[in-house]
C-alpha positions as CSV (number, residue, x, y, z in Angstrom):
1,X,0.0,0.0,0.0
2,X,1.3,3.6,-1.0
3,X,0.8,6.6,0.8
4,X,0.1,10.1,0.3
5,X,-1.2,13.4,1.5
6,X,-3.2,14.2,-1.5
7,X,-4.4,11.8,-4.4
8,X,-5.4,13.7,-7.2
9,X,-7.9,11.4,-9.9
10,X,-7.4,13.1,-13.4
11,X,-4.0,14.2,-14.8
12,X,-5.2,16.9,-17.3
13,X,-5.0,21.0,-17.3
14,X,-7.3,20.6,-13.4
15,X,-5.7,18.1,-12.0
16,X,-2.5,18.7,-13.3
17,X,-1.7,22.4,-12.5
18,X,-3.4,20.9,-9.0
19,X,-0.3,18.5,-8.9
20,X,2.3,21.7,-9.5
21,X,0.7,24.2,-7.3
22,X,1.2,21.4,-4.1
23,X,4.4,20.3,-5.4
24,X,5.3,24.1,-3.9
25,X,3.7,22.9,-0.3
26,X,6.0,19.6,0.4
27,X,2.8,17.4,0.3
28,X,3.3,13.7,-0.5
29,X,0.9,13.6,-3.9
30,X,0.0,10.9,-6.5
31,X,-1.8,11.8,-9.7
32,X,-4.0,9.2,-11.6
33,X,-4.2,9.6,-15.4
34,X,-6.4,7.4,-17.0
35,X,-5.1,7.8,-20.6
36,X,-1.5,8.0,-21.7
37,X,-0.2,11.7,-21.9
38,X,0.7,11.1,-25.5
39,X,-2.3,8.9,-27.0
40,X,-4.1,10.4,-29.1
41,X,-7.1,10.2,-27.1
42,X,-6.5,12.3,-24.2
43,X,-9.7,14.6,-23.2
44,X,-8.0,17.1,-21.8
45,X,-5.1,17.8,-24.8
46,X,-7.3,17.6,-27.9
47,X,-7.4,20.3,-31.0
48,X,-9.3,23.3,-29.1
49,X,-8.2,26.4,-27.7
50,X,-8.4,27.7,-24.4
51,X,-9.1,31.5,-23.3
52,X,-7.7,32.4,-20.5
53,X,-7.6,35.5,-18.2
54,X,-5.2,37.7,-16.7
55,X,-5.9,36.2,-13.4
56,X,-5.4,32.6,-15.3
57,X,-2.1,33.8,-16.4
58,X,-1.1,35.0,-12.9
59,X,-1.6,31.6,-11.6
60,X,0.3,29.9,-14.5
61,X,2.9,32.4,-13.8
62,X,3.3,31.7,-9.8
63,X,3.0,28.0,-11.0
64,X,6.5,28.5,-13.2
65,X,3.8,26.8,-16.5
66,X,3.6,30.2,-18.5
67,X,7.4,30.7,-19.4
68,X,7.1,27.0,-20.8
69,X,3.6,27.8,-23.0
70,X,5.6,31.1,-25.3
71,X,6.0,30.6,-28.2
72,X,1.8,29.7,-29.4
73,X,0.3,32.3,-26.9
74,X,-1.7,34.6,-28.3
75,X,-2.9,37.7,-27.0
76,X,-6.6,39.2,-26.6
77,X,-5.6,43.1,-27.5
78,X,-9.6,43.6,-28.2
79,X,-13.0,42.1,-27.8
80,X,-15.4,42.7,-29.9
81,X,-19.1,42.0,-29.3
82,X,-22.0,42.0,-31.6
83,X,-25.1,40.3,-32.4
84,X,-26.2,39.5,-36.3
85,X,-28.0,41.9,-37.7
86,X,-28.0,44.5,-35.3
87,X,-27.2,47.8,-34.6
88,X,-25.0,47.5,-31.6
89,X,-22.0,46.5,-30.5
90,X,-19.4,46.6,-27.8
91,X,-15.4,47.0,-28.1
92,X,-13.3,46.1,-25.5
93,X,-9.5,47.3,-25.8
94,X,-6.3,46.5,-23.7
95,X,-4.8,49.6,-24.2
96,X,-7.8,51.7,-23.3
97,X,-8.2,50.1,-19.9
98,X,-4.6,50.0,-19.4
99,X,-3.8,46.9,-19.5
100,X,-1.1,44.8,-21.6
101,X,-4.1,42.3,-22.7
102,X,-7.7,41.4,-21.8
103,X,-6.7,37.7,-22.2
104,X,-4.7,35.3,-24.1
105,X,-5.2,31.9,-26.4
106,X,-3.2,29.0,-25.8
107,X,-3.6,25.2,-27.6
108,X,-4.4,22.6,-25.4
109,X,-2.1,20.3,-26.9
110,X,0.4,23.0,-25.7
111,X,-0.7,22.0,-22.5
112,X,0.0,18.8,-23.2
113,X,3.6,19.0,-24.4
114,X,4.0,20.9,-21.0
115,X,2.0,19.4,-18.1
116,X,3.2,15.7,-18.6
117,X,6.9,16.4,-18.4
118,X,6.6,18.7,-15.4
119,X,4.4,16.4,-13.4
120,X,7.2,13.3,-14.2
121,X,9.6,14.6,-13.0
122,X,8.4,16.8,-10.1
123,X,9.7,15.6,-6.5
124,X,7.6,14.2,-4.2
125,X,5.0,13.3,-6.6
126,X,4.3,10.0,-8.2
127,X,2.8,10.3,-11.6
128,X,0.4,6.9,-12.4
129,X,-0.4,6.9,-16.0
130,X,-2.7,5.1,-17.7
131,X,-4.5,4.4,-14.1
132,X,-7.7,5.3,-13.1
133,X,-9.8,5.5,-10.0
134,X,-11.6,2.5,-9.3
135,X,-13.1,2.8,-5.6
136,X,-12.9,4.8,-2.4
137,X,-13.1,3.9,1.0
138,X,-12.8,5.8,4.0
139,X,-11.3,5.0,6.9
140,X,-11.0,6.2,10.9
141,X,-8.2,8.2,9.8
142,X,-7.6,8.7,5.9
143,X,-9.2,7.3,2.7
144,X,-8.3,4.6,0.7
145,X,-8.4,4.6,-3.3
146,X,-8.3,1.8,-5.3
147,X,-6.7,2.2,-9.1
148,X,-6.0,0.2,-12.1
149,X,-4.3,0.4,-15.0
150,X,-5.4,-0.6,-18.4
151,X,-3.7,-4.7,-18.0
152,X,-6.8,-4.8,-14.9
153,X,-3.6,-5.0,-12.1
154,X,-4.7,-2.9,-8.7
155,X,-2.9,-0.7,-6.6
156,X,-4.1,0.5,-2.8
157,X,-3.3,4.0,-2.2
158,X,-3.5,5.3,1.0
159,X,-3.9,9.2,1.3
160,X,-5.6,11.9,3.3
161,X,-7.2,13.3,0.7
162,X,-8.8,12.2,-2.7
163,X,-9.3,14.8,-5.1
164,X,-11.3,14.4,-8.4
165,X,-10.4,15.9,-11.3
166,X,-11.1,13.3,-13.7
167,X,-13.4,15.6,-15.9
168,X,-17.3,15.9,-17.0
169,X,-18.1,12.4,-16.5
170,X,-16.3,12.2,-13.1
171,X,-16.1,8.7,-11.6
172,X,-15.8,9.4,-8.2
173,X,-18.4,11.8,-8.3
174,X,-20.7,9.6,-9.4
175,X,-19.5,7.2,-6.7
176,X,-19.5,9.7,-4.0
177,X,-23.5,10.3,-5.3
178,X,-23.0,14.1,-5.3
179,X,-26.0,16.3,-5.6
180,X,-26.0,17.6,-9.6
181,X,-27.9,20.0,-11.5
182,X,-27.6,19.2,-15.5
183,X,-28.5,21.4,-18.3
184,X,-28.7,20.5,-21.8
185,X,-28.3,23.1,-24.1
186,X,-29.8,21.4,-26.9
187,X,-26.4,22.0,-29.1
188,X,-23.2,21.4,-30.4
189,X,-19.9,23.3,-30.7
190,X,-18.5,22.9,-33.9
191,X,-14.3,23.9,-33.6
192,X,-12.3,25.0,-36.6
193,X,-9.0,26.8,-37.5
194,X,-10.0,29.5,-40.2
195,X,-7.6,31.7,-42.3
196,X,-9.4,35.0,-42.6
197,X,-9.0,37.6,-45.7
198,X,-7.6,40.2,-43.1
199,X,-5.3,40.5,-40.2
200,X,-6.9,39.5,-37.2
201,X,-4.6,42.1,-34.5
202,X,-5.4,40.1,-31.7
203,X,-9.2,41.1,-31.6
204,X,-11.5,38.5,-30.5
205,X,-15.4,38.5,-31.0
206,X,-18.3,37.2,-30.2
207,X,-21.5,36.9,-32.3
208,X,-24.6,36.3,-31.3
209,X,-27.0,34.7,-34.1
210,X,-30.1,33.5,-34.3
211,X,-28.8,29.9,-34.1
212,X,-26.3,30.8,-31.3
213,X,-23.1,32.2,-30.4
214,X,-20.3,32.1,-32.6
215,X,-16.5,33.0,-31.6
216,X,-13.6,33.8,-33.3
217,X,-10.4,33.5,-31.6
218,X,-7.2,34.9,-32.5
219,X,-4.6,32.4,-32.9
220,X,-1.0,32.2,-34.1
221,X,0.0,32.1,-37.7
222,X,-2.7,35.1,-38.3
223,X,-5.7,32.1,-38.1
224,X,-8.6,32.4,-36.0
225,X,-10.2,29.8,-33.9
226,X,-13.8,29.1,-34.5
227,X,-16.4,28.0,-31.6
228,X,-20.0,27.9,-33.3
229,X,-23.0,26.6,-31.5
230,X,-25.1,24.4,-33.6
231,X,-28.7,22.9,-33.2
232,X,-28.3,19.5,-32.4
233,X,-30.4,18.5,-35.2
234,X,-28.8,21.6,-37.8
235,X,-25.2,19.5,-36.6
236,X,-25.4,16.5,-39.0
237,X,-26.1,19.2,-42.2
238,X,-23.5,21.7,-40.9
239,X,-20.8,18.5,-40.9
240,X,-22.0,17.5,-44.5
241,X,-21.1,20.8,-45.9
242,X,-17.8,20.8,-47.8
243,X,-15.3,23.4,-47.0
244,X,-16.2,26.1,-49.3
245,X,-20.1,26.1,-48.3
246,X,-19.1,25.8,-44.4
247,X,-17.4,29.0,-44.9
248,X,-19.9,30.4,-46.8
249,X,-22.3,29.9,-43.9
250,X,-20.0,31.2,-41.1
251,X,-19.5,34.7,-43.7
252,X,-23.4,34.9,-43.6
253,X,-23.5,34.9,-40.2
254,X,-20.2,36.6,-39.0
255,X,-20.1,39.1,-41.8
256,X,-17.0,40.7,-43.3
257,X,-15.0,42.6,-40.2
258,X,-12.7,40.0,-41.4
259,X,-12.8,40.0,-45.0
260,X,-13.5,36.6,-46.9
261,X,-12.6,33.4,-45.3
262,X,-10.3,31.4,-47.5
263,X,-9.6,28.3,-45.6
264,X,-10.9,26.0,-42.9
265,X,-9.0,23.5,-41.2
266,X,-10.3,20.0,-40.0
267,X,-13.6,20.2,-38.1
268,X,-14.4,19.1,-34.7
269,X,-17.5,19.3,-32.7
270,X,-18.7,18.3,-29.0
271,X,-22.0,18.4,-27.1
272,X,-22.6,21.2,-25.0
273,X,-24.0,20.0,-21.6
274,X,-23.7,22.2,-18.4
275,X,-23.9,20.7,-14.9
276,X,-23.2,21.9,-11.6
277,X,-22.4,20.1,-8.1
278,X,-24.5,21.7,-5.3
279,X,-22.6,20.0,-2.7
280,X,-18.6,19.5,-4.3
281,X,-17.6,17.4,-0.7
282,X,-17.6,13.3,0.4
283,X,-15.9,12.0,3.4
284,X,-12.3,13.0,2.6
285,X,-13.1,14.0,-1.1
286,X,-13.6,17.1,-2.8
287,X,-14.3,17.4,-6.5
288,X,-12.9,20.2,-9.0
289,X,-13.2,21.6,-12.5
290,X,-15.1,19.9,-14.8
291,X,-15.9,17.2,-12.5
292,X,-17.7,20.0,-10.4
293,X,-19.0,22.7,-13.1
294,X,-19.4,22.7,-17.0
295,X,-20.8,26.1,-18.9
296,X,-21.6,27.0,-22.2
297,X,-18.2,28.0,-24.1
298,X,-19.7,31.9,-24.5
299,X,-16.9,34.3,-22.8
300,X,-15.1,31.5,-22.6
301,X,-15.4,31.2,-18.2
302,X,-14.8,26.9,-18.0
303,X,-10.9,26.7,-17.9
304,X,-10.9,30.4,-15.7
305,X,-13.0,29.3,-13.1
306,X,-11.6,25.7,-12.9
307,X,-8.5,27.3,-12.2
308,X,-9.4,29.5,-9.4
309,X,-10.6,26.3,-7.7
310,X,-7.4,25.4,-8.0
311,X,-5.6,28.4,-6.8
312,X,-8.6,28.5,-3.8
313,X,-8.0,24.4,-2.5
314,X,-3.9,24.4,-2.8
315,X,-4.0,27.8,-1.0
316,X,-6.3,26.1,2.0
317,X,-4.4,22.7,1.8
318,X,-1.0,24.4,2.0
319,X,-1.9,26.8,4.8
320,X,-3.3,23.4,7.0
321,X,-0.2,21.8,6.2
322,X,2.1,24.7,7.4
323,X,0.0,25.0,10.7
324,X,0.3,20.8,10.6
325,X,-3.6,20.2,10.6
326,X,-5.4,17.6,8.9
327,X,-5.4,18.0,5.0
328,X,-8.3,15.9,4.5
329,X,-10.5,17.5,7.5
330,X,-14.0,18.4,7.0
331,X,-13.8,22.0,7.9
332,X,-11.2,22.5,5.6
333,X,-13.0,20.9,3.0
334,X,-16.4,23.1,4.3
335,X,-14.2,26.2,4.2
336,X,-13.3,25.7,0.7
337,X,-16.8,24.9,-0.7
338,X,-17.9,28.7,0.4
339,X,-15.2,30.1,-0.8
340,X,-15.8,29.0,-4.3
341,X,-19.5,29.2,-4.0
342,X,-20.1,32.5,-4.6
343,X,-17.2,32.6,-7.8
344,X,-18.9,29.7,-8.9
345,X,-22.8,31.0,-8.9
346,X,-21.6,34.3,-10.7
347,X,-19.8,32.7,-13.3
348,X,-23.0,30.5,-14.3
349,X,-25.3,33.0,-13.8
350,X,-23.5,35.2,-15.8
351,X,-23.0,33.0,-18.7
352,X,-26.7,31.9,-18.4
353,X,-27.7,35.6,-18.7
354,X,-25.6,36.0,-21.7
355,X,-27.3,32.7,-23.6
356,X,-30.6,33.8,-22.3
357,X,-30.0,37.6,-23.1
358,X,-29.3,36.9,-26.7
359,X,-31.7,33.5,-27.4
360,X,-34.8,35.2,-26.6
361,X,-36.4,36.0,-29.7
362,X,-39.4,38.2,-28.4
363,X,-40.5,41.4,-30.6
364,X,-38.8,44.6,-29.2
365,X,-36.0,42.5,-27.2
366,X,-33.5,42.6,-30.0
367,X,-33.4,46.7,-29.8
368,X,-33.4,46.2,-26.4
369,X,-30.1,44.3,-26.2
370,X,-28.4,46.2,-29.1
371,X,-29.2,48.9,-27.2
372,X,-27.1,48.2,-24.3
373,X,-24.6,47.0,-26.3
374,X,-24.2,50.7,-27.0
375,X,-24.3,51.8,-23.8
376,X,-21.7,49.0,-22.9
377,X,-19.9,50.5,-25.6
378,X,-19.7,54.3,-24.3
379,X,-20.1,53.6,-20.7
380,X,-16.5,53.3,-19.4
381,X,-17.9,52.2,-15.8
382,X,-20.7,49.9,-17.2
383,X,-18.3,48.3,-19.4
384,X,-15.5,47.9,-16.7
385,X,-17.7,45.8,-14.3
386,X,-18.7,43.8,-17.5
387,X,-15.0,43.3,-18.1
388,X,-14.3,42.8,-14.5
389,X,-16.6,40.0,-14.3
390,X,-14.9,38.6,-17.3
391,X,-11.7,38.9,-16.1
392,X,-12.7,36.9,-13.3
393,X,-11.9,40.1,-10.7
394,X,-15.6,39.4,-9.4
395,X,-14.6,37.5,-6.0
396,X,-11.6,37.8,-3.7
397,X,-8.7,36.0,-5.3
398,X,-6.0,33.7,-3.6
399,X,-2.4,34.3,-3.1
400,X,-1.2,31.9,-6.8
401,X,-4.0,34.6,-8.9
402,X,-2.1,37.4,-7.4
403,X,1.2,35.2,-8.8
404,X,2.7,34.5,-5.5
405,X,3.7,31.0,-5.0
406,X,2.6,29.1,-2.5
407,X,6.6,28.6,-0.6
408,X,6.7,32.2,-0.8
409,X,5.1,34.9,1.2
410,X,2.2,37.5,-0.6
411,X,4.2,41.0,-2.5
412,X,3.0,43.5,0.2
């Protein structure tokens, strides 16, 4: 039997940053990953792009990650926001609100060239991979994990703390029978790397159609990511189109801020299903990222707020550790579910309010919205809390999203 201070289910961008940030706390951690870090297959690494905030880079930063991920990082300089045929529209600029960017892009399978190797060769932490979480069992003094690899051979680890990270479809949450609000919203995302006509200059924007949002990211090489939101019964006829019709139908909807498309890469699509723990604790447990929370893509919160429960539990686990409490205790594990329940509500409420905002298609509610797209527009105050919540500056932040390591103490 192994043991541990910390067993961490799911080796990807949650679980994995997880494993770095307490690698900075002298904690004895194991990290389960249930799929090779190079197959092909791994959830976490596939062919999207991730948004991330200021406050996202700050935590990379304190986590010594960021330095690793130059080279494809692409800068948000503006954000534009719009809906189709109307009148309004909201920019957002970096160098307006003084500030070096309003948020960058990254690949995920950047993420997965970097995470991997740091995790392998941290000290003090033993990286399992492929294992997977099997069973829990607690104890009068710890919790016990059961994992297996992919030949069926078991391992016992021993640990004060399990936490689960093992994504969307968590295991152990299901195991732990965790209170869960689902949401189906009745769509696809269909991902693409476009070539557009014109220079992109790190602007950003958001459409809203009548169909559903549609993004475009700026990427490296002057391409633009693509994240449209199609009817789950539209998806099949959207996949049959050939490449010049596909990007005839994002120009009709998007419009020429951009010029003419002139290429699309290989297309990608995944459900878009929201969920929500109400109750993220079990006996010695706690579950994080997508294992606790899944939004809508629109502003682009999952990855931002996932990380922040990151920042938030290896903040709380390294402060019990210095003052040599219990790691796994239940008012620890309490404390942190109110922290993050008031980031966590405001983040889904927020992108809820944006998908209901723009879906409803009542007369005179159109005007209405481009209307305070305007205001949002001219409104430096308005449109600073808008940004603010965006930026994920809504809540207090921890010490790693001010990017102050955890072995070091908070720039006064």
């Amino acid at each position: 039997m192994s043991r541990y201070d910390v067993v961490i289910a799911g080796g990807g961008l949650v679980g994995g940053c997880l494993a770095v940030a307490l690698g900075q706390t002298g904690l004895r951690v194991a990290v389960l990953e249930a799929v090779a870090s190079d197959a092909a297959s791994q959830p976490s690494y596939d062919d999207r792009t991730t948004a991330l905030s200021p406050v996202s880079r700050r935590i990379l930063e304190a986590l010594d990650l960021w330095p690793d991920l130059q080279g494809e990082i692409t800068p948000i300089r503006e954000i534009h926001i719009s809906e189709q045929a109307g009148f309004g529209y909201t920019r957002m600029r970096a160098d307006r609100e003084g500030v070096p960017a309003l948020g960058y892009l990254v690949p995920n399978r950047r993420f997965g060239q970097v995470l991997p190797q740091r995790l392998q060769h941290q000290p003090g932490l033993d990286y399992l991979a492929p294992a997977r979480a099997v069973a829990t069992r607690t104890t009068a003094h710890g919790i016990e994990l059961t994992a297996e690899d992919d030949e069926g051979r078991q391992q016992l680890l021993k640990a004060r703390l399990v936490v689960a990270a093992d994504g969307a479809r968590s295991v152990l949450r299901e195991q732990w029978d965790l209170p869960l609000h689902e949401h189906d919203y009745g769509s696809h995302a269909v991902i693409a790397n476009l070539t557009p006509g014109e220079d992109h200059r790190g602007r950003a924007y958001e459409r809203f159609t009548p169909d559903g949002p549609m993004a475009l990211l700026p990427t490296t090489g002057g391409r633009c990511a693509l994240v449209w939101s199609v009817a789950d019964d539209e998806l099949h006829d959207v996949l049959a189109l050939d490449d010049a019709a596909f990007l005839d139908q994002v120009q009709r909807r998007f419009g020429y801020r951009l010029g003419r498309f002139r290429q699309v890469g290989r297309r990608a699509h995944y459900p878009l299903r929201g969920h929500v723990v109400t109750q993220p604790l079990a006996p010695r447990g706690v579950v994080i990222g997508n294992a606790a929370h899944t939004m809508h893509p629109v502003a682009g919160q999952g990855l931002n707020l996932a990380l922040r429960d990151v920042a938030w539990l290896a903040q709380l686990l390294a402060e019990a550790e210095r003052r040599g409490e219990d790691v796994g205790h239940p008012a620890l594990l309490q404390r942190y579910a109110r922290q993050r329940q008031a980031d966590t509500r405001l983040i889904m409420g927020f992108t809820h309010l944006l998908l209901a905002s723009f879906g409803n298609r009542l007369p005179g509610l159109r005007a209405g919205r481009n209307l305070a797209l305007k205001w949002l527009d001219i409104v430096p105050p308005a449109r600073r809390a808008f940004m603010k919540l965006g930026m994920g500056l809504g809540t207090p932040l921890p010490a790693l999203a001010a990017g102050c390591p955890l072995n070091r103490e908070e720039p006064r």
